[in-house]
C-alpha positions in Angstrom: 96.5 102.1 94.3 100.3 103.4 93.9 101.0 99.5 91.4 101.5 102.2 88.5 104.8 103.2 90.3 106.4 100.0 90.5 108.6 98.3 87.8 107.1 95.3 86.4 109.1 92.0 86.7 111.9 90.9 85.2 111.5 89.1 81.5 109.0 86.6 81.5 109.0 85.3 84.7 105.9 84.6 86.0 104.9 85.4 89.9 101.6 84.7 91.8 100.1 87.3 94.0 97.6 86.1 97.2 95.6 88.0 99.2 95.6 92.0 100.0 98.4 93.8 102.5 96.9 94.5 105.7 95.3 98.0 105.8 95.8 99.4 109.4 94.4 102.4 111.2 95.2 105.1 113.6 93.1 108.2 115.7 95.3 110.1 112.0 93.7 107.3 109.3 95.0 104.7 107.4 98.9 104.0 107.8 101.4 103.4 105.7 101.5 99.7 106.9 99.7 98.1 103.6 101.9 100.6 101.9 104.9 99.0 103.0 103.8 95.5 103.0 103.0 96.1 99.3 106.2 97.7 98.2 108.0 95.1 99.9 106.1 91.9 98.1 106.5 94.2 94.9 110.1 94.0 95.6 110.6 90.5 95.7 108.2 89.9 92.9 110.9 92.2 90.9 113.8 90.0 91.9 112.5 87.0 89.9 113.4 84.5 93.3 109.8 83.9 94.1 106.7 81.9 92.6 104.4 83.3 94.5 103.8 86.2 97.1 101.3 85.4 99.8 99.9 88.9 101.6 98.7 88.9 105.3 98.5 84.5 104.9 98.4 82.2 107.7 102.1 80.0 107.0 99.5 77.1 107.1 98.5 78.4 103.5 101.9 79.8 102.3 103.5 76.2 103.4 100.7 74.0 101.4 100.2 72.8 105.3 103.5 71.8 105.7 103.8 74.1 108.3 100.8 74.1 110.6 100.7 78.1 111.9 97.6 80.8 111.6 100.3 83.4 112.8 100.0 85.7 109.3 103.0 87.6 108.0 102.5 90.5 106.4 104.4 89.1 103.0 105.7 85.5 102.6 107.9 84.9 99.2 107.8 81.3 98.1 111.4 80.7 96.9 111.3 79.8 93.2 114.9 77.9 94.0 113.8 75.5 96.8 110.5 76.2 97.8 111.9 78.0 101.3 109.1 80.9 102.5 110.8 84.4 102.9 109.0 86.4 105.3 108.4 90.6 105.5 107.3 91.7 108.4 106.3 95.5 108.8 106.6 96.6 112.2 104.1 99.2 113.8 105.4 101.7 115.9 105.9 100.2 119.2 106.5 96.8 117.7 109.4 95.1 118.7 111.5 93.6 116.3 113.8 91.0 118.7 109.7 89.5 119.7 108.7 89.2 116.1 111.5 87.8 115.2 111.9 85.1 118.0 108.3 84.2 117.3 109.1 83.6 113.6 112.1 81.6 114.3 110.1 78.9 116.0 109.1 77.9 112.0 111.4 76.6 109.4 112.0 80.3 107.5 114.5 80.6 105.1 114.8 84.5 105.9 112.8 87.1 108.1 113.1 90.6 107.5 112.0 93.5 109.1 110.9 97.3 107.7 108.6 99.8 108.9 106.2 102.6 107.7 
């Protein structure tokens, strides 16, 4: 599952993992989209910011309802300072980036970023 590759976190902090990255397909196979998604969440978990790391969750979930969405990032970081969700969003090829991102801005984000496979 490619988890032996990835540094632990730091010290004893403690972070929450929800759900499973998004596996997506192509006419080649599987892409590299969960791949991504999970590198990504593995990378916040390592920065010792975040409580918890919500994969391919509606923001209803990730927000305890405060924020009443079924749109579903890929990865949304809970911020351990303040509570603010983080969001990851892989982009497929052909995705655009300035749509995502205005549709993400409609919520109360603390940051959005983008990558892709």
């Amino acid at each position: 599952n490619g988890l032996q590759d990835l540094p632990a976190p730091p010290g004893d902090v403690s972070v929450r993992f929800v759900g499973s990255p998004q596996v997506t397909r192509n006419s080649s196979g599987e892409t590299g989209h969960a791949r991504d998604s999970l590198a990504a969440g593995w990378q916040m978990a390592q920065s010792g910011q975040y409580t918890t790391i919500y994969f391919n969750r509606t923001l209803s979930t990730c927000s305890g309802g405060c924020i009443q969405s079924r749109f579903r990032p890929d990865v949304v970081a809970v911020s351990r300072s303040n509570g603010g969700l983080n969001v990851y969003e892989s982009l497929s090829p052909g995705q655009n980036p300035f749509a995502r991102e205005a549709l993400l801005s409609q919520y109360y984000l603390q940051s959005i970023r983008f990558g892709n496979y």
